[in-house]
Every structure is written in C-alpha cells, then in structure tokens.
C-alpha positions as CSV (number, residue, x, y, z in Angstrom):
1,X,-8.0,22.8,-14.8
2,X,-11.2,20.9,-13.3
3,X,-11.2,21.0,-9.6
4,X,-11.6,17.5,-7.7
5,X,-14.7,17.7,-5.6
6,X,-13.7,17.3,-1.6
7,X,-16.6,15.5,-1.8
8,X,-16.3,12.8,-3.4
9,X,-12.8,11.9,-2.6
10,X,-11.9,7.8,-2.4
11,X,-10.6,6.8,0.8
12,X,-8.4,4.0,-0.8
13,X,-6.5,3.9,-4.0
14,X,-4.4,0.9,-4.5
15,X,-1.7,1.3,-7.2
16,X,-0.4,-1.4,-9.7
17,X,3.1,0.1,-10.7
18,X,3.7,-1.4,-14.3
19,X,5.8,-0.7,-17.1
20,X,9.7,-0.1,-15.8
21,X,11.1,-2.8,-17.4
22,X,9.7,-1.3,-21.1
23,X,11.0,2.2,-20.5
24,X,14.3,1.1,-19.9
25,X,14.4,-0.4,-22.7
26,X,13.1,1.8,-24.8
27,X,15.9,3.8,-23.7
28,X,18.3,0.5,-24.3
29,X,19.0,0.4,-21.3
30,X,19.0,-2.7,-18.0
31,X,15.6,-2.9,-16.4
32,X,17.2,-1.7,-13.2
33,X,17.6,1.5,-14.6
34,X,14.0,1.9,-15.0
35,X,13.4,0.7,-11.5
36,X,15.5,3.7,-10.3
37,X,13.5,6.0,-12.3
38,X,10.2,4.9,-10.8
39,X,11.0,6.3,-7.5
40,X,9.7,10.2,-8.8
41,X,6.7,8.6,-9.5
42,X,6.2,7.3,-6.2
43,X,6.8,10.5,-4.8
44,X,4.8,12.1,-6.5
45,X,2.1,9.6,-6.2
46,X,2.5,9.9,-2.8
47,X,2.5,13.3,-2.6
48,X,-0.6,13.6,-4.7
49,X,-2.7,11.4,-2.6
50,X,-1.9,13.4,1.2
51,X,-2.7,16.4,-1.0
52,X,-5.7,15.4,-2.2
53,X,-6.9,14.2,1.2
54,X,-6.8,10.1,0.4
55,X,-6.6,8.2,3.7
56,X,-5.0,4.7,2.6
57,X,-2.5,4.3,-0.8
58,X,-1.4,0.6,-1.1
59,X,1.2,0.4,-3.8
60,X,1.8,-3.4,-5.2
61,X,5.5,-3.4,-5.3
62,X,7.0,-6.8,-5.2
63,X,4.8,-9.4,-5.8
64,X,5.4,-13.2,-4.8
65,X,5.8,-14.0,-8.6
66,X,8.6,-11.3,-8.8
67,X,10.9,-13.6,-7.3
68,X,11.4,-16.0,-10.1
69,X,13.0,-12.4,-12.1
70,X,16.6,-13.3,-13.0
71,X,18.6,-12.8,-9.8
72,X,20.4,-9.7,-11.3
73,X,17.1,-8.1,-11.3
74,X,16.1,-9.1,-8.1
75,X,19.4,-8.1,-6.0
76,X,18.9,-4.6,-7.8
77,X,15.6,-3.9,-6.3
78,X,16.5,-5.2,-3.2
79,X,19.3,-3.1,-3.1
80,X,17.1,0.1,-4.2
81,X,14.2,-0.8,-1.5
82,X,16.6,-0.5,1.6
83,X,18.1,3.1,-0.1
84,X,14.8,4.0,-0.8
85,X,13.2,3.4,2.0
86,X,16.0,4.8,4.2
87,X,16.1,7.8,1.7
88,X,12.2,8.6,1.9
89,X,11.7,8.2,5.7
90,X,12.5,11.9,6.1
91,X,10.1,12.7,3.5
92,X,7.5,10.4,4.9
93,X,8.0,11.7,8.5
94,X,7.3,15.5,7.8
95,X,3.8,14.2,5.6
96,X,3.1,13.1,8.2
97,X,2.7,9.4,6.6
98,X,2.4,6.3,7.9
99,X,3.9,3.4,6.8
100,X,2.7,-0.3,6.7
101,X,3.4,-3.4,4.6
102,X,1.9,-6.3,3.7
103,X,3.0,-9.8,2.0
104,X,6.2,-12.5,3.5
105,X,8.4,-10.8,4.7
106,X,10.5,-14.0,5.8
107,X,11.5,-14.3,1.8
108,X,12.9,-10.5,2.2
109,X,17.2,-10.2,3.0
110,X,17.0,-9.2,6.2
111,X,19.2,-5.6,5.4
112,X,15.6,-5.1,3.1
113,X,13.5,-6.6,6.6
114,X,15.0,-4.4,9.4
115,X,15.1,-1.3,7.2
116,X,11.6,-1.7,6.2
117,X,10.5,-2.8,10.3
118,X,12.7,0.6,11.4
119,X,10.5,2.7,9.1
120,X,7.4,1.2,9.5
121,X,8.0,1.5,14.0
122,X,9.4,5.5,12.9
123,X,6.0,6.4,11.5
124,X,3.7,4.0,13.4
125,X,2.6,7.9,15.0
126,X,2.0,9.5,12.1
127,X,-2.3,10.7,10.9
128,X,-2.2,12.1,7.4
129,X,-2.0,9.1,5.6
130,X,-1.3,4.9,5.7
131,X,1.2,4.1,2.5
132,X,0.9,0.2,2.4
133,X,3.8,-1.5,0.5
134,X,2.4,-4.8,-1.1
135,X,6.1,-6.7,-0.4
136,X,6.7,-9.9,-1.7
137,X,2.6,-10.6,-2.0
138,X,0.1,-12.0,-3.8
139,X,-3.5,-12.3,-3.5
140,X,-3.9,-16.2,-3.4
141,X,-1.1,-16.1,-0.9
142,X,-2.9,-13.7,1.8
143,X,-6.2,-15.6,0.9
144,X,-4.2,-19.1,2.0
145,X,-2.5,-17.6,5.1
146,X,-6.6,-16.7,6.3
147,X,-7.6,-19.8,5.8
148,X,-4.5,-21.3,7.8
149,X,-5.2,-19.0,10.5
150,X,-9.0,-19.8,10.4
151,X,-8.3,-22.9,10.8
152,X,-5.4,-23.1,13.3
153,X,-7.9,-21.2,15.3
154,X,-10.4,-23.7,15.3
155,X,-13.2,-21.6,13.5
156,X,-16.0,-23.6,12.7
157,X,-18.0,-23.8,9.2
158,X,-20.6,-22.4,10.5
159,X,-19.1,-19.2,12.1
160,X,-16.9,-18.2,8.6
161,X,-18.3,-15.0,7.0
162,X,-17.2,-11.9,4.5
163,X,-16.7,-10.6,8.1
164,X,-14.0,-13.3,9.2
165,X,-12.0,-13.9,6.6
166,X,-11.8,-10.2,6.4
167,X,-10.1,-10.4,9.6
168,X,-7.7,-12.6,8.8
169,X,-6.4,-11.1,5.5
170,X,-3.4,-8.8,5.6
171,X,-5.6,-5.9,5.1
172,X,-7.8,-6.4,8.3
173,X,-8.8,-3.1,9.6
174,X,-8.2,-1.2,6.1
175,X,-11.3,-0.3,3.7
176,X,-11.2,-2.1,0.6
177,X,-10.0,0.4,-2.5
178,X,-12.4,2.3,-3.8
179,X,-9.7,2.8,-7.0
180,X,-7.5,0.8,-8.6
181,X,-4.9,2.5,-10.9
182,X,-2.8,0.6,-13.5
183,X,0.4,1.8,-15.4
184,X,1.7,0.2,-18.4
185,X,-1.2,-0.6,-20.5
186,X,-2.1,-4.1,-19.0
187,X,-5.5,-4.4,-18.7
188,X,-5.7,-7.2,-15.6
189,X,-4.9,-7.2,-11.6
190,X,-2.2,-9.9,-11.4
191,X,-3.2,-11.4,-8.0
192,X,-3.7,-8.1,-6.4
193,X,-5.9,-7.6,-3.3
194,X,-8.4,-10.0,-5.4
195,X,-10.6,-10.2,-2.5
196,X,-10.7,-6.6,-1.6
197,X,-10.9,-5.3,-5.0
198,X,-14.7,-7.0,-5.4
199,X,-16.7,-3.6,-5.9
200,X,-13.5,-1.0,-6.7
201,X,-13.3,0.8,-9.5
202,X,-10.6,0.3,-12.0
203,X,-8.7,3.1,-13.9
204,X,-6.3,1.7,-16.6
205,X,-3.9,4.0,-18.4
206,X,-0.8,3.7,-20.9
207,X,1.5,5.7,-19.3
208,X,4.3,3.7,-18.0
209,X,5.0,4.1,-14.4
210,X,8.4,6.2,-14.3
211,X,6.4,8.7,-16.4
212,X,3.0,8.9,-13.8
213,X,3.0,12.6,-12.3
214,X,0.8,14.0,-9.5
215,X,-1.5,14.9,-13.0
216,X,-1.7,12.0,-14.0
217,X,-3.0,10.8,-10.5
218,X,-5.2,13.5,-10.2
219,X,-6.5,12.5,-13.8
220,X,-7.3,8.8,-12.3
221,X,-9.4,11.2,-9.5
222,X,-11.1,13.4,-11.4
223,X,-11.9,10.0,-14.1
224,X,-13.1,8.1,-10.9
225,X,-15.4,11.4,-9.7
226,X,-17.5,10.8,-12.9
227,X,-19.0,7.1,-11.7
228,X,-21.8,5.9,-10.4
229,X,-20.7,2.6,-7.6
230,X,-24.1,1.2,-7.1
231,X,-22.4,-1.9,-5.4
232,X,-24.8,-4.4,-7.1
233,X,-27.8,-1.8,-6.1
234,X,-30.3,-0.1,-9.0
C-alpha cells in the first residue's frame, strides 16, 4: 500500500456526498433507504480524515435546493439527521471532534435545530478536528448573506476586499479546501463553497457515496499528493 506523506497532508477537504438516491435504486428500493446507508460512509470518512491528520472536513449535506425534494424525502432526512446526530455525538466526543455547521438554519424543524445546537455546544472543546455540516446551504446564499451584512454594516466601496468578504462568509476563520472530493460521478460543484473553492483541487470519483470507505478517502489523498498547486504562480 503507498504510504500518504505527513508532509504533504491538506488541511481542508470538503466532501460533496452524491449518489444515494441511485444506489437505492439500484437495489429497488425508496431513496431513503440509501440515505440510511450513507451514514458508514460518513463514519468512515470521518474517521479517515482525524487519522490522517486533516484539520477541517466540511461535508455538503443539505443544500438550499434540497428542499424542493418531495416532502416524503425531506421528512426522512430530517428524521435521520436528529438520530444521527444524536447517535454520533459519542463517537464524535471520544475523536475528539469538533462540530460546526454552516447554511439557514431558521428553514431546519426545530427537533433537527436544538439537536444539532446541543452537539455543536457538546464539542465546542474538542482539538482533533472541525467536522462542518453544510445544512440547508448554498454558495450564492452565503455570498448574499455577506453582502447583506457588508452592507448593514455600512462598509464602504472602497474598504471591500478578498479580505472582507471573507469575513463575512459562513466560513470566516476556516482555510479554504485544499480538496474537493465528489461521489457519484457528477463532474460539477452545485453551489458549493464557490468562493472558497477558487484554487482547490478537485478529485472526482464514480463510487457512489454509501460505498466510499476510509480507502477510498485515502485514495482521494494519496491522488491529491501527486499535484503541483502553483496558485496562478509558474
């Protein structure tokens, strides 16, 4: 097995988690069921990246978009979010894992809300790692919300940099991803971190999401190890 070099480890991986909705059905069954199945993924994604050493893992679960799903769909995952979250804060707790979350949270039920606040104030302590859920978000959504809050805080012209908007996205004190991973075969970002993601490496794979294994994340790793970011530079 190649070994990852310590050296060159990314700081931030952000995750696009695609392809449940196909592996249920290719085992004819409700997307749900392949939403419940993705959870072993997560862990081991999770798991893979405090092994490994990575410092932030944002993982775009719920987008903004995901809303107009069938309602069916969208109670399920609800319903899953508070178990799992609930279920995993034990887990989280002895990786010493943080949890944070990012995206508006006023659109969440507020069983999903509290449980989600509760976890997120239970490992607020915790050094190994930050896990950001991307909750109800969108790119184009955080970029607004800056610009509202520029704005409102009567920011002129003149004074807006990369260095202010920055601090005004949801993301404001997190390096951006040096790694994007995507599930599923898709070959775009679907309003993810757009602003963030301006020099980050992408890693695209066909593997749909309640397959992805701590090999297959190491695989992304070892994959990303072999570039060279110039970040515009000869």
């Amino acid at each position: 097995m190649t070994v990852l070099d310590p050296n060159n480890i990314p700081q931030h991986v952000a995750v696009i988690m695609d392809g449940n909705g196909r592996w249920a059905q290719q085992k004819k069954q409700r997307r749900i069921f392949g939403h419940q199945h993705a959870l072993q993924a997560v862990r081991d994604t999770v798991e893979a990246a405090v092994e490994t050493g990575i410092k932030y893992l944002t993982l775009y679960t719920f987008s903004t978009e995901n809303w107009n799903r069938p309602k069916e769909e969208v109670d399920g995952l609800m319903t899953l979010l508070v178990k799992a979250i609930h279920d995993e804060t034990p887990t989280l707790q002895k990786n010493n894992v943080r949890l944070a979350a990012i995206g508006d949270f006023s659109r969440l039920p507020d069983d999903a809300r509290k449980r989600l606040l509760a976890c997120i104030e239970q490992t607020a302590s915790n050094t190994a790692m930050t896990l950001t859920l991307a909750l109800s978000y969108s790119s184009r959504w955080e970029i607004v919300e800056a610009v509202k809050k520029i704005v409102a805080e009567g920011i002129s012209a003149d004074g807006i940099d990369d260095t202010v908007v920055c601090r005004h996205l949801a993301t404001s004190g997190y390096p951006d991803p040096d790694l994007l991973i995507r599930t599923g075969g898709e070959l775009r970002v679907s309003n993810f971190l757009l602003w963030q993601m301006a020099y980050t490496e992408f890693f695209f794979t066909d593997i749909l999401w309640p397959d992805f294994r701590k090999e297959d994340f190491r695989a992304a790793l070892l994959d990303y190890q072999q570039r060279k970011r110039r970040f515009g530079k000869v």
